[in-house]
C-alpha positions as CSV (number, residue, x, y, z in Angstrom):
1,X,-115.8,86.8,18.0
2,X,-115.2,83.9,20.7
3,X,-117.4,80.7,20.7
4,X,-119.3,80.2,23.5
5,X,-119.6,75.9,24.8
6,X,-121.6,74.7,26.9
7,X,-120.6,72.3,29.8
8,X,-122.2,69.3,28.8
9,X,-120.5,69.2,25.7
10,X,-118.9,65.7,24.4
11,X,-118.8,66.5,20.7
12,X,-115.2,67.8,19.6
13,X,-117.1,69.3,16.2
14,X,-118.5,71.8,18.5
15,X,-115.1,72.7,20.1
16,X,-113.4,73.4,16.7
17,X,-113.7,76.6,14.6
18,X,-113.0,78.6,11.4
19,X,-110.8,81.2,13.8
20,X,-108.8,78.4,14.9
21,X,-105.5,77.0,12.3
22,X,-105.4,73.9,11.1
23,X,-102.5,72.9,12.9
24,X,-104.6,73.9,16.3
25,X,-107.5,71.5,15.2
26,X,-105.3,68.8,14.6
27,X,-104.4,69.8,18.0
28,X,-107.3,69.3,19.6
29,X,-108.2,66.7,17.9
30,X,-105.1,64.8,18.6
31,X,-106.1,65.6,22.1
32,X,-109.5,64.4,21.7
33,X,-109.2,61.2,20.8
34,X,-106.1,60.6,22.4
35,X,-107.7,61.1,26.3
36,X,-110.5,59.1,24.8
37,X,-108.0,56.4,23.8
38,X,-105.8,56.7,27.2
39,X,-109.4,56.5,28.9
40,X,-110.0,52.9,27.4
41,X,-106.3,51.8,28.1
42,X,-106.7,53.0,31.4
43,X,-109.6,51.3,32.5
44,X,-108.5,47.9,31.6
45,X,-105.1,48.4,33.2
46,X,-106.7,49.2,36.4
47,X,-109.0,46.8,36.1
48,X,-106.4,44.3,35.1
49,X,-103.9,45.4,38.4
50,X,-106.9,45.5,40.7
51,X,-107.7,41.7,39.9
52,X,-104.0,41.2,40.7
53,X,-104.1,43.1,43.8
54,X,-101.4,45.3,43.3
55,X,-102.6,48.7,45.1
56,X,-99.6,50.4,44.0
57,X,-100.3,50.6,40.3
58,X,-104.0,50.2,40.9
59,X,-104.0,53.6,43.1
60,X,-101.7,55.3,40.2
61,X,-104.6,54.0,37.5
62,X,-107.2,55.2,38.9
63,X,-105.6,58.5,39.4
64,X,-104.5,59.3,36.0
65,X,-108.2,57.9,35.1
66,X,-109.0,60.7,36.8
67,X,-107.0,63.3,35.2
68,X,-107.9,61.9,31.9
69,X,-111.5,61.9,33.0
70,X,-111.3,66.0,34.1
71,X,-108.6,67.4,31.5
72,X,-111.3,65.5,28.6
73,X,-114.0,67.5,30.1
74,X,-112.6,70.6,30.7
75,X,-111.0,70.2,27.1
76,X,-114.8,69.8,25.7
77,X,-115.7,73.0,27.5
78,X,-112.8,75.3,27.0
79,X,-111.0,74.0,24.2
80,X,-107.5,75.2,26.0
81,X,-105.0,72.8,24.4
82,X,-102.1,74.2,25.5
83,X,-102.6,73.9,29.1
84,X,-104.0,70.0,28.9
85,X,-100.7,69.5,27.1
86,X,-98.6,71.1,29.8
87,X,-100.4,69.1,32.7
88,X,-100.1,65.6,30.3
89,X,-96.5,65.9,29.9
90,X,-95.7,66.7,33.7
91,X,-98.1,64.0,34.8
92,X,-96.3,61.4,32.5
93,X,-93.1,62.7,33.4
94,X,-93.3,62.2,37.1
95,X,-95.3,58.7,37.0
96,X,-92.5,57.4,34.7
97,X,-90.3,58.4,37.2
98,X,-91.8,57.6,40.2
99,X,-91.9,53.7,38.4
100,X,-88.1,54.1,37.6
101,X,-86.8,55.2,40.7
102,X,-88.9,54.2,43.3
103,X,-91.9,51.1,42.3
104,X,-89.8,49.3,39.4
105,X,-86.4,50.6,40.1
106,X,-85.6,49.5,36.6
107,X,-86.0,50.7,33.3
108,X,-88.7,48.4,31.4
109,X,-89.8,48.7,27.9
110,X,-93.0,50.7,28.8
111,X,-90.7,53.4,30.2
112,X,-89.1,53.6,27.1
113,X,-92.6,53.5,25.6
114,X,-93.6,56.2,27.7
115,X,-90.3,58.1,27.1
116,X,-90.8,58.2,23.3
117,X,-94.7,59.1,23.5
118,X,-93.6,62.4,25.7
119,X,-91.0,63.3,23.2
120,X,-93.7,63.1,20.3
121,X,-96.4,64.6,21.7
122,X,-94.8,67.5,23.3
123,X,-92.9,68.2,20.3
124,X,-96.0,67.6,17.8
125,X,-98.4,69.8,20.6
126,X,-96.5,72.2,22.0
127,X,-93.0,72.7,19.1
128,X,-89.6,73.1,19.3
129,X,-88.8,74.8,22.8
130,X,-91.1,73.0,24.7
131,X,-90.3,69.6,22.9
132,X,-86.8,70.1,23.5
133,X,-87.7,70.7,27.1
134,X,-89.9,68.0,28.0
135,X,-87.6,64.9,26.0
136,X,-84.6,66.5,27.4
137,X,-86.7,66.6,31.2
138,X,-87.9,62.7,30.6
139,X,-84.4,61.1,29.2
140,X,-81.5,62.8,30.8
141,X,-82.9,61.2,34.5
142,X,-83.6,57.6,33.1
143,X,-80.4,57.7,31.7
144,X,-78.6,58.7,34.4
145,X,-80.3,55.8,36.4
146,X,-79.1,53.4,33.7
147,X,-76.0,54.7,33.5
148,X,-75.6,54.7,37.4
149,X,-77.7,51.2,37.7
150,X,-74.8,49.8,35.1
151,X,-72.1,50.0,37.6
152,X,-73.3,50.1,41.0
153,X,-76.1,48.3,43.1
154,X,-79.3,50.8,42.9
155,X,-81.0,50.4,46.7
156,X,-84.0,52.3,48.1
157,X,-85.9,51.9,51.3
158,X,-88.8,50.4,49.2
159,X,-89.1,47.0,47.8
160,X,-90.0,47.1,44.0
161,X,-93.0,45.8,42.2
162,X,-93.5,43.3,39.8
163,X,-95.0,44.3,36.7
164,X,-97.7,40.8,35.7
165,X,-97.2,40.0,32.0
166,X,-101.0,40.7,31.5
167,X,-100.5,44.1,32.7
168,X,-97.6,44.9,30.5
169,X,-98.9,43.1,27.2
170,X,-102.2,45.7,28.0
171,X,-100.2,48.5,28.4
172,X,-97.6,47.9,25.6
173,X,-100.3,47.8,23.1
174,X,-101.9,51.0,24.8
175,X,-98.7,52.8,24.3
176,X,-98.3,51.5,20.4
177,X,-101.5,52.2,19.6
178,X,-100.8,56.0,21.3
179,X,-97.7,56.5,19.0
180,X,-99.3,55.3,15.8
181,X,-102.1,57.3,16.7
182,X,-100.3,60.7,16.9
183,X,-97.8,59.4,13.8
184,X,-101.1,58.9,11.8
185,X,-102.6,61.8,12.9
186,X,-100.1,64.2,12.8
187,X,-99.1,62.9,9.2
188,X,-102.6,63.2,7.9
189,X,-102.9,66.7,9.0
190,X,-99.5,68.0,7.8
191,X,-100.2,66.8,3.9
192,X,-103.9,67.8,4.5
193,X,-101.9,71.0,5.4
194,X,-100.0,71.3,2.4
195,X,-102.5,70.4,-0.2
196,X,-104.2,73.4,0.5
197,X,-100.8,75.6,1.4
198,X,-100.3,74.8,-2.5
199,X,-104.1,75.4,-3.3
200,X,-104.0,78.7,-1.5
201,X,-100.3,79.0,-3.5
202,X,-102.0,78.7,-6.5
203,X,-104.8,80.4,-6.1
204,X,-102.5,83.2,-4.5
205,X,-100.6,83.0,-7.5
206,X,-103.6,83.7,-9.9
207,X,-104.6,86.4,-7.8
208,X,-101.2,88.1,-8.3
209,X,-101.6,87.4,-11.8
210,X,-104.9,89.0,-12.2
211,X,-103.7,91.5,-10.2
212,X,-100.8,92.3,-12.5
213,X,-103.1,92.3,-15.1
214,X,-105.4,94.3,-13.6
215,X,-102.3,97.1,-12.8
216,X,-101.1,96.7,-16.2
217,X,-104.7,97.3,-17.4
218,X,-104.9,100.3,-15.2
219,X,-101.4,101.7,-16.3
220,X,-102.7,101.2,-20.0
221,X,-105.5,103.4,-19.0
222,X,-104.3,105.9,-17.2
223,X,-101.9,106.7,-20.2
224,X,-104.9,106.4,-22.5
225,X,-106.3,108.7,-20.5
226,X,-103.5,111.0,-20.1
227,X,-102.8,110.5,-24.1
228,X,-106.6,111.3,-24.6
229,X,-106.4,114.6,-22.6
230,X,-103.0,115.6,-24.5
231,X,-104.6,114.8,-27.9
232,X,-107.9,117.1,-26.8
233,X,-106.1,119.4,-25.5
234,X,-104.1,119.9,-28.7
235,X,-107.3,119.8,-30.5
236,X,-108.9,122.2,-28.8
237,X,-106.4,124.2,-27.9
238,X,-105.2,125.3,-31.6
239,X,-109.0,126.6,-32.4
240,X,-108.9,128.6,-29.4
241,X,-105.3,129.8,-30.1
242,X,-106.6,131.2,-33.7
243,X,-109.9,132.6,-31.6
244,X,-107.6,134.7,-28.6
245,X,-105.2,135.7,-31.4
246,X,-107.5,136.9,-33.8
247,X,-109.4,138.8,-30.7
248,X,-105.8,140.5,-29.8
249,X,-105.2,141.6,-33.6
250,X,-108.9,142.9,-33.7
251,X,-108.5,144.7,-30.3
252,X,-105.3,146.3,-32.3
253,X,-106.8,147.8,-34.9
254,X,-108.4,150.7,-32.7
255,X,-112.4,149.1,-32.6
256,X,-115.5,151.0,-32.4
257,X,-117.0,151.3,-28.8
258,X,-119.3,148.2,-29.5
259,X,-117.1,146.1,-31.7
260,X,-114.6,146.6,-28.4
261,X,-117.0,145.1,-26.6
262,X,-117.8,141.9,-28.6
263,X,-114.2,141.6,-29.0
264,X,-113.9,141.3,-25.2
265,X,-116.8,139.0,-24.6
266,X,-114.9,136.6,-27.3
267,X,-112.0,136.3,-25.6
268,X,-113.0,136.4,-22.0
269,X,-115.5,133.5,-23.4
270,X,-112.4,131.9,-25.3
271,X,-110.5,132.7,-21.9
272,X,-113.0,130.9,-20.1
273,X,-113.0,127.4,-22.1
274,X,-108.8,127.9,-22.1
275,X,-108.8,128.2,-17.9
276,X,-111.4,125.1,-18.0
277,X,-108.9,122.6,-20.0
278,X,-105.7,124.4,-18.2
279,X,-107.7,123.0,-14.8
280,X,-108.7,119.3,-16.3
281,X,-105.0,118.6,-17.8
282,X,-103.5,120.6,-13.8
283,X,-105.8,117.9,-12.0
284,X,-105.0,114.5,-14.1
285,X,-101.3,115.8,-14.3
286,X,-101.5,115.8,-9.8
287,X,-103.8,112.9,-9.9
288,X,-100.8,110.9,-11.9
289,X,-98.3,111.8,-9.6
290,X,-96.1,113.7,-11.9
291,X,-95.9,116.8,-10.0
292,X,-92.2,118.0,-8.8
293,X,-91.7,120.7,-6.7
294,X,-88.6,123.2,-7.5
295,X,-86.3,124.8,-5.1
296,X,-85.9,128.3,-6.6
297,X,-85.2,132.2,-5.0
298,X,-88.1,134.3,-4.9
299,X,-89.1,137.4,-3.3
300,X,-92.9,136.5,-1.6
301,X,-93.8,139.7,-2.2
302,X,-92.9,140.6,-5.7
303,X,-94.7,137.1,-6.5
304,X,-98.0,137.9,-4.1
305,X,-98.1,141.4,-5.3
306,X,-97.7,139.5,-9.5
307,X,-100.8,137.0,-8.9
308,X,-103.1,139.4,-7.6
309,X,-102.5,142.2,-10.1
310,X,-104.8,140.7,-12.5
311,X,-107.3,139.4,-9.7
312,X,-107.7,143.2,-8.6
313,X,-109.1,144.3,-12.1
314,X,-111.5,141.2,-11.7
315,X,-112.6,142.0,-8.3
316,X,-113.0,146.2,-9.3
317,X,-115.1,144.6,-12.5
318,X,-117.7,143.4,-9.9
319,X,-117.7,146.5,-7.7
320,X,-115.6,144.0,-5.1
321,X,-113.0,145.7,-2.4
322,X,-109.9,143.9,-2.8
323,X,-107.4,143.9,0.1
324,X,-104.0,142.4,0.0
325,X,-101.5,142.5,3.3
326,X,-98.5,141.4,3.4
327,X,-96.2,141.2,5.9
328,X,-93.7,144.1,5.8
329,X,-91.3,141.9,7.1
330,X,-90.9,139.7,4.0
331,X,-89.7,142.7,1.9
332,X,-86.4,141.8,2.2
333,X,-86.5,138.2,2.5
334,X,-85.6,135.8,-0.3
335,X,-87.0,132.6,0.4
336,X,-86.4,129.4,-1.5
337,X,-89.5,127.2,-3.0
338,X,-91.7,127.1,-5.5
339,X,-93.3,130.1,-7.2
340,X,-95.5,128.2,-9.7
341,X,-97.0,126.2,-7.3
342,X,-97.8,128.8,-4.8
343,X,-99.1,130.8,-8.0
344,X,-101.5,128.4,-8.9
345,X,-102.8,127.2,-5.1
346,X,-103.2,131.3,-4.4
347,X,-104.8,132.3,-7.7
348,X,-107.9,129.1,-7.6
349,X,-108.3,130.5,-3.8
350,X,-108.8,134.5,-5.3
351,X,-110.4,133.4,-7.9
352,X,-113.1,131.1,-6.0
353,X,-113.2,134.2,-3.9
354,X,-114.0,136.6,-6.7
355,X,-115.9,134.1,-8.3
356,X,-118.8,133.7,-4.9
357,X,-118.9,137.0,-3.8
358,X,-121.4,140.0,-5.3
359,X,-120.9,142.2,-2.6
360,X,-118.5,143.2,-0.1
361,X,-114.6,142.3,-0.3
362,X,-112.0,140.3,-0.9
363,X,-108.8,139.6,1.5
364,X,-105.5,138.3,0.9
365,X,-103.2,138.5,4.2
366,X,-99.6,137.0,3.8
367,X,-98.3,136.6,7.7
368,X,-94.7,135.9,8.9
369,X,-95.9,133.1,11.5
370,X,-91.7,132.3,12.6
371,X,-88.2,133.5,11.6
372,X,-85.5,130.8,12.4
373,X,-82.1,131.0,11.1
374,X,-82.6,129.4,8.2
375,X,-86.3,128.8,7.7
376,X,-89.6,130.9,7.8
377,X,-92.7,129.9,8.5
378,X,-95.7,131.7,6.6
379,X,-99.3,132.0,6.9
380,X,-101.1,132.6,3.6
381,X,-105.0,133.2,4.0
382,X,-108.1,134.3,1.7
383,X,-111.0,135.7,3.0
384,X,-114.5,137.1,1.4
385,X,-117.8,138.0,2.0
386,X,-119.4,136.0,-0.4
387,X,-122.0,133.3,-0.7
388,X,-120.5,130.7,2.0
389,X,-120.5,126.9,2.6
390,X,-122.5,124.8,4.7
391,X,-120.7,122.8,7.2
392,X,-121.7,119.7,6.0
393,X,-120.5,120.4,2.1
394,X,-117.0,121.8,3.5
395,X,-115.2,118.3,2.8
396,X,-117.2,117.9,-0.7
397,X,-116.0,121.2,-2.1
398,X,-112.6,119.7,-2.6
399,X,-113.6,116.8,-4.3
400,X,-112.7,116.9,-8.4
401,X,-115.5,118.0,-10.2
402,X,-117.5,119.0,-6.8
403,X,-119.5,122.4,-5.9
404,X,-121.4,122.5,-2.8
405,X,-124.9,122.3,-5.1
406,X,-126.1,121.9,-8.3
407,X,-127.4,124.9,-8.0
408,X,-124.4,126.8,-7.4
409,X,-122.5,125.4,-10.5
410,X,-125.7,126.3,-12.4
411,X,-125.2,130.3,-10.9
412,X,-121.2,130.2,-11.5
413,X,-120.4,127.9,-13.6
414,X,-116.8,126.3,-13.8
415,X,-115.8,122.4,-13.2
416,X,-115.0,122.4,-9.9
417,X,-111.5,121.6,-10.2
418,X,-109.9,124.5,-8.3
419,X,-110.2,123.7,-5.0
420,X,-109.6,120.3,-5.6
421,X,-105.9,121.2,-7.6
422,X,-105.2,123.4,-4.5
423,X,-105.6,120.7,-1.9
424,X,-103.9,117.6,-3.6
425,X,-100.9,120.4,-4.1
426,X,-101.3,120.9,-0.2
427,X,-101.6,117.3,0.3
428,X,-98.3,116.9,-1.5
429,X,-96.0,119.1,0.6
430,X,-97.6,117.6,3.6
431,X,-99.7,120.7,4.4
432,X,-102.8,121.4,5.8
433,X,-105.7,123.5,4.6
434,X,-108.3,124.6,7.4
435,X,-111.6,126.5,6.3
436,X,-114.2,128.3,8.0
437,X,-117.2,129.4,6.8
438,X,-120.6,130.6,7.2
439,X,-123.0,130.8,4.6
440,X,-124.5,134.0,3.6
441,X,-121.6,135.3,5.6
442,X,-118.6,134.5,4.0
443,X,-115.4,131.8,3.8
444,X,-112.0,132.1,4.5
445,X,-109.0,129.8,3.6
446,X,-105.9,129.2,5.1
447,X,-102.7,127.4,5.1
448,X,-99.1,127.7,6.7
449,X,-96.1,127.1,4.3
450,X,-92.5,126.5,5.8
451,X,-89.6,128.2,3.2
452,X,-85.5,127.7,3.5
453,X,-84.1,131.4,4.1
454,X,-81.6,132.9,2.3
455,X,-79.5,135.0,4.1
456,X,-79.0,137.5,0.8
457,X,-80.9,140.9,1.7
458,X,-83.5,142.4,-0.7
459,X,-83.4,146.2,-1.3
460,X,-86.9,147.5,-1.4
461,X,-88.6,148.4,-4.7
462,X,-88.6,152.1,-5.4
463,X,-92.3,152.5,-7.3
464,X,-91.5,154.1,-10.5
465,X,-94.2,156.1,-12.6
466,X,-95.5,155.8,-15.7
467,X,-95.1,151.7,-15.7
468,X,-96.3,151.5,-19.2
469,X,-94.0,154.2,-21.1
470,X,-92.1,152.7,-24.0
471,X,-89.0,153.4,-22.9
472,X,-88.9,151.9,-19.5
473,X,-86.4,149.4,-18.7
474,X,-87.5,146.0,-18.5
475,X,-90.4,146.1,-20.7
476,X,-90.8,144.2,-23.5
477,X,-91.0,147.8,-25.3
478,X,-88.0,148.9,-25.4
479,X,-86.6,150.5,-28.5
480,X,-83.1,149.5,-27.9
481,X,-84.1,145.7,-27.9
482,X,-85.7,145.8,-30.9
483,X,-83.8,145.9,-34.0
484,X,-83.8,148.2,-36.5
485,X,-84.3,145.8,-39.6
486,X,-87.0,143.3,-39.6
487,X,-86.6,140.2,-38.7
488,X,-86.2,136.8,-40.5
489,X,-88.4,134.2,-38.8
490,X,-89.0,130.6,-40.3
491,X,-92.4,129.4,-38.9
492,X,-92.9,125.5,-39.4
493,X,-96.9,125.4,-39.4
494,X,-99.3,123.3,-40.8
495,X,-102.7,125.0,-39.3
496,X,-103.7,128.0,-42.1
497,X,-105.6,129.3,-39.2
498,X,-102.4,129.3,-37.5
499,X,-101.0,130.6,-40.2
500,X,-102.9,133.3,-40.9
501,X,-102.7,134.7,-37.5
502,X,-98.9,134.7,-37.6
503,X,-98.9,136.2,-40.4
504,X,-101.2,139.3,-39.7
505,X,-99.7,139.6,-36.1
506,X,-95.8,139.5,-37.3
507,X,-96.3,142.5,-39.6
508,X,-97.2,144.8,-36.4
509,X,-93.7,143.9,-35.1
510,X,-91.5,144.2,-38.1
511,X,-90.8,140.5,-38.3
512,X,-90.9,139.1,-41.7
513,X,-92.4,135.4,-41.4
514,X,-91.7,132.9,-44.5
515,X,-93.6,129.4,-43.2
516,X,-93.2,125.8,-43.9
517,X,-96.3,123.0,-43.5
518,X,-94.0,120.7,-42.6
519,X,-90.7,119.4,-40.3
520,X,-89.1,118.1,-43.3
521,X,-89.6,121.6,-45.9
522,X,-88.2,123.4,-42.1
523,X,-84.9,121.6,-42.4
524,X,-84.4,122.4,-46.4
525,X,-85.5,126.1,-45.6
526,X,-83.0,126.5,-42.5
527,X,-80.5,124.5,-44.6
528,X,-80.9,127.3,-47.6
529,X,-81.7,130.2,-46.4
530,X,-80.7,132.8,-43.9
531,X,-82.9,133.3,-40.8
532,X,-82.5,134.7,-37.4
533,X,-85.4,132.3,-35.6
534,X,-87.2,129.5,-36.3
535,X,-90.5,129.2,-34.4
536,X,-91.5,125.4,-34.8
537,X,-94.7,123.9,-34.0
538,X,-94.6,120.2,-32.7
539,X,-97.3,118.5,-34.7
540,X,-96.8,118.2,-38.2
541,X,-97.0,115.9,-40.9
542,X,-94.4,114.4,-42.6
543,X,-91.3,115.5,-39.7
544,X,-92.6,116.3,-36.4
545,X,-91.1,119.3,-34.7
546,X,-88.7,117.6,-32.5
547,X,-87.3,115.4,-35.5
548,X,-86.5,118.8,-37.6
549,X,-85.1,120.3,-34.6
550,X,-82.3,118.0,-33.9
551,X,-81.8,117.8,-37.7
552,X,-81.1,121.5,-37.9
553,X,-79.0,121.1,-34.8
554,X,-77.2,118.7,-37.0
555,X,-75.9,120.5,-39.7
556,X,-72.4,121.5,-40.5
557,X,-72.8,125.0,-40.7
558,X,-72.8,126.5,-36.9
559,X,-74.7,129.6,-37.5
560,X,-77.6,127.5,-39.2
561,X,-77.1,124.6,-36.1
562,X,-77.0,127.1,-33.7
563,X,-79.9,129.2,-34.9
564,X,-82.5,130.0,-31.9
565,X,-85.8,127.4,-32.3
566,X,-88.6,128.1,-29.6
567,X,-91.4,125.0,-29.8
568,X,-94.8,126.1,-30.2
569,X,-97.4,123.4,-29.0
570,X,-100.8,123.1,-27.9
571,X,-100.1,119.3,-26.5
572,X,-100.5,118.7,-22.7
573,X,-98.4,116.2,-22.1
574,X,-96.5,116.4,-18.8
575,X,-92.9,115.8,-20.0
576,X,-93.0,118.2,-23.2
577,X,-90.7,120.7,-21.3
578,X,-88.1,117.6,-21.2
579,X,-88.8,116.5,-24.6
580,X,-88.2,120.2,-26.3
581,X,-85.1,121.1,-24.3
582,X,-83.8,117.5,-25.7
583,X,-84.6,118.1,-29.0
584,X,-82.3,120.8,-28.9
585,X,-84.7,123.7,-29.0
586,X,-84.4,126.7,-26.7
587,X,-87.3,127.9,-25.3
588,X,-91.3,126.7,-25.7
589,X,-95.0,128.7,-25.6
590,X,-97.9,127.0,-25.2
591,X,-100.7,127.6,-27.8
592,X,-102.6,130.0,-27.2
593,X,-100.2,131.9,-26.7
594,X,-100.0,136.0,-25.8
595,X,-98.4,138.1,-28.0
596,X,-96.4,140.1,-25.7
597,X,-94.5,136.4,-24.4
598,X,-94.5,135.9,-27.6
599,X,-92.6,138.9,-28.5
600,X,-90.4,138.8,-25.6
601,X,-88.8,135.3,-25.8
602,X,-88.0,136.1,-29.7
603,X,-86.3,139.1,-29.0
604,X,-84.5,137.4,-26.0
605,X,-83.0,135.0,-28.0
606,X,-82.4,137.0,-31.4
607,X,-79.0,139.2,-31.4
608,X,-79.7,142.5,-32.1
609,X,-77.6,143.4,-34.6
């Protein structure tokens, strides 16, 4: 904000301000005192010349007493250094002239005095350029009069002046005093200046250092946070793996009507509590910053038509109408992104969809927006009839842990984490989601997506009947890709839950499970024995997973190094994809796991025989 002075102001305390540098009040200042100064010099060299009668230099005093007078008072009402400066310099650059060329017509000591003043003060005032202009404007002309004066006879059509010795001893000692003055000035406020530049350096530095110590603390934090949510995910994740796998055995075992139905209540509860921590470790793994996005082929429609599969059975459950349109024109497009991503932003937004809406339907339209040559441009939205969103709660629903009410995650539960993992995904790629809603009406979500193109052509789908037959290709059913003999399968597993399960689930498949508790009894059985898998879980006493791992991948004998090891783990930490595939192991499933993937990633990497 600018100061406001008033016109009758003499005080230069009143000029000065916190917005203004140091160097700039030392500026002013300088200025201050130093008309103030020239002022008092002033009057007693006119005072002094007009006793002696000289008009000449008496007119010239009380001139620049003038300018002193008006530039001090204008300089006390608008504190406008820069200009004062300007109009000093030119003013003491033209009298010192005017002396040497046409009153004196010689070059005195106060000329020189004068001379070395200028260069100082427009140097000290106004810098470099402007110093370099003004000492270069003041001494190039007096020498060239010396220079010219040194060899010729210098004669004008005006007799010169005498200077009286009173007049110079008065302004000799003006013009000292003057050049002390700004020496002692200028000196005091260039080490007042760098005290506190190393003041502000130090504190500056301990700022940077608490700073560091705060990021360091922050870092230490974030991966005890991250290390907490790993370790209860683990923990929590291997009860609910016994819970789910114990519900599927149950289910397996042809139940009564109502023992069907507890069973399904279990697991859709233990279903529930698995999607909950799946959402907590989604959102701190985005939050972190760990999220890459992959650049693989995919068919939209095989993917859209995968994702809400399952969501149909949900929305049928609540007597819901579930639409989904895509495109025809993406049937034979293979586009180039990432399918796990675009799985998890479109299954929050059914699932919210599902989730709010008692009555009525459920929309999912996939749009081809644009078709260049080598990219395509898609609009994905949600719609549904359900419970809506005020406007003023629109921006709050994507918070983490956010509903629009209290009384809404009383009604429908969850942690409000959904809508939150979907934007900061969004957020990511640098897209934009745009809502609209009405309450009591319905919402609808919607976001465009930009894919590279490949120029491959996709033959359409012929539907096939009977999807569920045994024999159909492709299914994880098939009698051909399951051998005749049961299988040897070393299970390194320290949970007897765990244990337990394996064991009453591997004797439906004909797999014939012998365990270990430990990494370290998994090497000596591997090392011994003759198996054709070994499923490994990570945590274990003794010899972790990946430890045994790369010892089995160790071992002389390459039909015991090279035996198939799939990681089973209920951890959540983000680089455990990295860290299995080092270890040497081929393939991982996350506790809890289903059977059927299960099933399917043993028998992919077990040669039938």
């Amino acid at each position: 904000m600018k100061q406001k002075y008033d016109f009758f102001n003499l005080s230069v305390w009143n000029i000065l301000s916190q917005e203004q540098s140091m160097l700039d009040q030392a500026r002013i200042k300088l200025l201050y005192y130093g008309l103030f100064l020239a002022f008092v010099a002033l009057c007693a060299i006119a005072g002094n010349v007009f006793i002696q009668h000289q008009q000449i230099f008496t007119s010239m005093s009380i001139f620049l007493l003038v300018m002193v007078v008006a530039m001090f008072k204008y300089l006390t009402w608008k504190p406008d250094w820069k200009p004062i400066s300007h109009i000093l310099l030119t003013v003491a650059l033209i009298i010192n002239l005017i002396d040497v060329f046409l009153i004196i017509q010689k070059v005195e000591i106060i000329t020189i005095q004068v001379i070395i003043l200028s260069v100082l003060f427009s140097y000290y005032m106004l810098g470099q350029k402007w110093g370099l202009l003004y000492s270069l404007a003041n001494v190039v002309p007096v020498l060239g009069f010396m220079v010219y004066a040194y060899g010729n006879s210098y004669i004008v059509a005006m007799k010169p002046e005498d200077v009286e010795e009173s007049t110079k001893i008065i302004t000799i000692m003006a013009n000292f005093i003057m050049i002390i003055y700004i020496h002692s000035h200028f000196y005091n406020a260039f080490v007042k200046n760098i005290r506190e530049l190393n003041q502000t350096t130090a504190e500056q530095s301990a700022l940077n250092a608490a700073y560091q110590a705060s990021m360091e603390k922050a870092e230490k934090s974030s991966q005890a946070k991250s290390e907490f949510l790993s370790t209860m995910s683990h923990e929590i994740r291997t009860p609910l793996n016994a819970v789910i796998g114990m519900s599927n055995l149950l289910q397996m075992n042809d139940p009564r009507a109502d023992q069907l139905d507890n069973l399904e209540i279990l697991k859709f509860s233990a279903n529930n509590l698995l999607s909950i921590v799946n959402d907590v470790l989604d959102f701190n793994k985005i939050e972190s910053g760990r999220v890459e996005f992959e650049k693989i082929r995919f068919n939209l429609v095989e993917l859209m038509n995968s994702i809400c599969g399952g969501q149909i059975i949900k929305a049928e459950e609540k007597g819901l109408k579930f639409y989904l349109d895509v495109d025809k024109r993406l049937r034979t497009k293979v586009i180039f992104g990432d399918p796990t991503r675009i799985t998890q932003i479109i299954y929050n937004l059914v699932s919210n969809a599902i989730k709010f809406t008692s009555t009525g339907n459920v929309t999912v339209r996939v749009s081809q927006l644009g078709d260049r040559h080598n990219t395509l441009s898609v609009n994905f939205m949600v719609k549904d009839t359900g419970i809506g969103i005020e406007d003023e709660h629109l921006e709050a629903i994507f918070e983490p842990f956010t509903q629009e009410s209290l009384t809404t995650t009383r009604q429908y539960g969850g942690t409000g984490l959904g809508l939150a993992i979907v934007k900061r995904l969004l957020e990511l790629q640098n897209i934009q989601m745009h809502v609209t809603s009405k309450v009591g009406t319905g919402s609808e979500f919607s976001f465009n997506m930009e894919f590279p193109v490949s120029t491959e052509k996709v033959v359409e789908p012929v539907v096939e009947s009977s999807p569920q037959a045994p024999e159909e290709k492709g299914s994880i059913y098939v009698a051909s890709s399951t051998p005749s003999v049961g299988l040897q399968v070393l299970i390194a597993e320290d949970n007897p839950v765990n244990v337990m399960l394996m064991k009453k689930l591997f004797s439906k498949w004909n797999i014939v499970p012998t365990f270990a508790d430990n990494g370290e009894n998994a090497v000596e059985l591997v090392q011994y024995g003759n198996f054709h898998i070994v499923l490994m879980d990570l945590q274990m006493p003794i010899m972790n997973g990946f430890d045994a791992a790369m010892e089995i991948r160790k071992m002389a004998d390459p039909k015991k190094s090279n035996i198939p090891i799939i990681a089973l783990t209920a951890s959540a930490l983000f680089d455990i994809k990295e860290q299995v595939y080092e270890a040497g192991m081929n393939d991982y499933v996350s506790k809890p796991f289903k059977p059927d993937e299960l099933k399917e990633k043993i028998y992919a990497l077990v040669e039938v025989v």
